[in-house]
N, C-alpha and C positions, 0 to 999 in steps of 0.2 A: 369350278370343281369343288364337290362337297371337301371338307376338310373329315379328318381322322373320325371324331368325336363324329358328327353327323351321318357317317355314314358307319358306323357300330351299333348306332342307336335308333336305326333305319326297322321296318318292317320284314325286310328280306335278312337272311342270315349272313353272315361276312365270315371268309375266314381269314385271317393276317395269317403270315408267316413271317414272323421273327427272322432275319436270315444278316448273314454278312459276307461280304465278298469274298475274306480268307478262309471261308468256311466249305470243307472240302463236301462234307454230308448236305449240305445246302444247296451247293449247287445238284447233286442225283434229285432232290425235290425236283426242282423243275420243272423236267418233264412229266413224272408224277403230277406236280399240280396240272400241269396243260392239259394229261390226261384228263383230270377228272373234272376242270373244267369244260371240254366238250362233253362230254355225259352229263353234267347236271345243268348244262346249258345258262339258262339267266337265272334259275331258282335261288344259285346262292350266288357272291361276290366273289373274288378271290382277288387280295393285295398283299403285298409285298410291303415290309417295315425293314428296312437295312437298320439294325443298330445300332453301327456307328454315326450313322448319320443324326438319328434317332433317340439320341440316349434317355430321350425323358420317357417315352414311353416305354421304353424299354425298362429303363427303371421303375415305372406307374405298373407295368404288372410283371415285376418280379423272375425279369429274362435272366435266368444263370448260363444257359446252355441255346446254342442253336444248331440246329432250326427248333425254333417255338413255334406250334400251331395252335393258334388258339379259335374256336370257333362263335360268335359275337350275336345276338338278336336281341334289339332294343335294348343294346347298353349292357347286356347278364353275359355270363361266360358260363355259353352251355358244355362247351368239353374242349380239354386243353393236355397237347400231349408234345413233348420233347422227342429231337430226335426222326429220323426217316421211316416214314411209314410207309407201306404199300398203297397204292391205286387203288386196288379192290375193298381195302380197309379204310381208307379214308372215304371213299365211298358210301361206305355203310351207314359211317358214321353220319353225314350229312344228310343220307336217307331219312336217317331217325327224327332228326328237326324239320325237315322241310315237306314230312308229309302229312 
């Protein structure tokens, strides 16, 4: 299994999502991500960073609020947004990197 680092710094786009288990707006992600993972099929990644678990990373890019989306290609942080987005909007947004 690629570790964190390796796989952020990868060719393809990665998105994380910052998320925690008491975290009531994290869990409606979800299905959201599920969503937009069958649509963008293998183009981009999509993982899960629980913060608690997690806390160095968490801390290495500066999580105050979850869910943190952050979206990752070769190591750069192309666009990074707090809080529950829509499907069709997160969407969009990975449209923009991965065409």
């Amino acid at each position: 299994m690629k570790s964190f680092q390796e796989l952020i710094e990868g060719e393809k786009p990665v998105l994380v999502d910052f998320s925690a288990e008491w975290c009531g707006p994290c869990k409606m992600m979800a299905p959201i991500l599920k969503e937009v993972a069958q649509k963008t099929g293998d183009k981009v990644s999509i993982i899960k960073v629980d913060v608690d678990r997690n806390p160095q990373a968490a801390a290495h890019y500066r999580i105050q609020g979850v869910p943190t989306l952050i979206l990752f290609r070769k190591g750069q942080i192309l666009w990074r947004q707090s809080g529950v987005i829509p499907a069709h909007q997160l969407q969009q947004v990975i449209q923009q990197y991965i065409a």
